[in-house]
Steps between C-alpha positions, in 0.01 A plus 500: 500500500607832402617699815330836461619622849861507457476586107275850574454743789196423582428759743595798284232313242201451717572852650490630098160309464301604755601832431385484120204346657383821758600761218354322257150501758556812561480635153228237356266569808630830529318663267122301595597640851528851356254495296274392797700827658336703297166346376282735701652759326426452189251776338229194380390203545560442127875549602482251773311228286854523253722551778362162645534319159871630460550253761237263480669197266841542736469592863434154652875340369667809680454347835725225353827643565374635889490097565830407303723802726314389830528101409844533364608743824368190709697218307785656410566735790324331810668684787420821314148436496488358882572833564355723267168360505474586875571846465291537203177304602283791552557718193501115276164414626348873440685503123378126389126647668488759253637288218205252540248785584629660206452221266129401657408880444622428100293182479200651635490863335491325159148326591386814691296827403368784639539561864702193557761588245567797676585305835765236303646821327601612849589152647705477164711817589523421878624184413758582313605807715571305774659216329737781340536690812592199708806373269636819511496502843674169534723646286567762727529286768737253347768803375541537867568224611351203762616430893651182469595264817743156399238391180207655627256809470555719774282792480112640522232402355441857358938553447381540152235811559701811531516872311742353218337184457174690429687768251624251325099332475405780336829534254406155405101644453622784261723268341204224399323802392743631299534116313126500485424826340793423200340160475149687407678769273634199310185258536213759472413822270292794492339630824672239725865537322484883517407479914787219551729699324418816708512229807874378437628829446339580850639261702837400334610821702399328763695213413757665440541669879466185667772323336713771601380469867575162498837554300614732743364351800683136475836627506418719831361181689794299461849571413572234341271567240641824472880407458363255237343812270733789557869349567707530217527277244160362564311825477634518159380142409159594664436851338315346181199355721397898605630643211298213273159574754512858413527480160185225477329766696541782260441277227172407665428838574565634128279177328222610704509831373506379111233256558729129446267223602734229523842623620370631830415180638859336430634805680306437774618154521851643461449754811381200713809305359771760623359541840456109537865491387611767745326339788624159391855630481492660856422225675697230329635204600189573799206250459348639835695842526777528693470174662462185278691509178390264216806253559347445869164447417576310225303127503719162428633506183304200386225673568533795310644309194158270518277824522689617210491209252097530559532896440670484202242305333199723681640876471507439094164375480356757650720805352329358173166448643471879621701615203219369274191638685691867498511416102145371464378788659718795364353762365244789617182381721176631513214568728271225392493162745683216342613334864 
């Protein structure tokens, strides 16, 4: 038999794949979430009838990746997820609440009128609100860090509730926005293309003052973080990744203004690439910041090189699968029920 564990690092490969599986929730999902941000705000309900279709043939796969980063974290990277799950129960259970009230509220509005439609298009939004607003607070609460005793959890329930923790929440709520309302200017035309467009412009400012916040602020809660970005050579190494998010930004901000319907939703995708990058970058080789490193909480490595044989066959499959529905369904979508 082949011996995958001392042929390939297998650490530095599951650590690569669930990260490609969270960023690639967080953009697929991302922009249902955001557009559940801002469905209340949009000026009809013509406009919400297409924003709801933009989605409609691809929003139940996204959850797909949510499951392969938690199930991989818990195979791959046991110890990490003895202790990360204990910190992070609370904010979990509230997030995968408003994912499943969120997706009930979908079901439902489709086979509701009147009155009733009206109460699914708010359990829609508040759904997906606090689904958004809860992962960025365990973002928040995972850049800074987790008590840790021997191999166990050491703090609070509520360690993860705190002033950054809920900045960050709402960063990650303008940011879902943003990703929804370039999905609609690509997806949608007319009345509900003009008001997205208008809606991006809005909040990528928004954006765009949060990921400074949080660029600034990482460096000033730990020092090594901050040695890593501004000693020399490695701030030189480093400057492309702000440099690069500034220029996607003023790209953004000038396709808005000439009315592109595609572009702006890749540079979306590309703003939520740099600052995954930069976070990514600041806290490696952490697994659970500052404490466990992905060497230490590495599982056997038979284990990992089974898991992998079985996700080498799997990731594939379903990069095709959800390649093909985003194909099938290309194109712009209109307000007439085809769910």
């Amino acid at each position: 038999m082949f011996d995958f564990a001392g042929f390939l690092d297998l650490p530095l490969i599951w650590y690569g794949l669930i990260g490609i599986a969270i960023i690639l929730y967080v953009i697929l999902d991302g922009f249902g979430l955001g557009m559940g941000i801002l469905f209340p705000f949009a000026p009809t309900d013509q406009c919400r009838d297409r924003m709801m279709n933009s989605i409609a043939p691809v929003w139940d796969s996204n959850e797909t990746w949510l499951v392969l980063g938690g199930g991989g974290l818990f195979a791959a990277f046991p110890l990490a997820y003895s202790v990360l799950m204990p910190a992070l129960y609370i904010p979990i259970i509230i997030m995968l609440l408003g994912i499943i009230f969120r997706g009930v509220s979908f079901e439902f509005r489709f086979k509701a009128q009147g009155r009733s439609r009206k109460i699914w298009d708010t359990t829609f939004h508040v759904g997906s609100l606090t689904a958004a607003l809860m992962q960025g607070m365990i973002i928040g609460a995972y850049v800074q860090g987790f008590a840790v005793e021997g191999r166990s959890f050491a703090g609070g329930a509520f360690d993860w509730l705190n002033a950054y923790s809920v900045m960050t929440g709402v960063a990650v709520v303008c940011g879902y926005a943003l990703l929804g309302a370039t999905w609609l200017v690509m997806k949608t035309d007319g009345e509900t293309q003009e008001w997205a467009r208008k809606s991006a412009a809005y909040v990528m400012w928004y954006v765009a003052v949060f990921m400074g916040l949080v660029s600034v602020s990482m460096p000033m809660m730990n020092p090594d973080i901050s040695s890593l970005w501004f000693s020399y050579p490695n701030y030189l190494m480093l400057m492309p990744v702000p440099l690069l998010t500034a220029i996607l930004f003023f790209v953004l901000w000038f396709d808005l203004q000439k009315d592109r319907e595609i572009r702006p939703f890749f540079l979306s995708i590309g703003i939520f690439l740099m600052g995954y990058l930069g976070i990514g970058i600041s806290l490696w080789p952490w697994l659970v910041p500052f404490a466990i490193s992905i060497r230490d909480a590495a599982a056997a490595p038979t284990s990992q090189s089974l898991l992998l044989v079985g996700i080498a066959i799997m990731l594939p499959l379903m990069l095709a699968y959800i390649g093909y529905c985003y194909y099938v369904f290309r194109g712009k979508v209109s307000h007439e029920p085809y769910y």
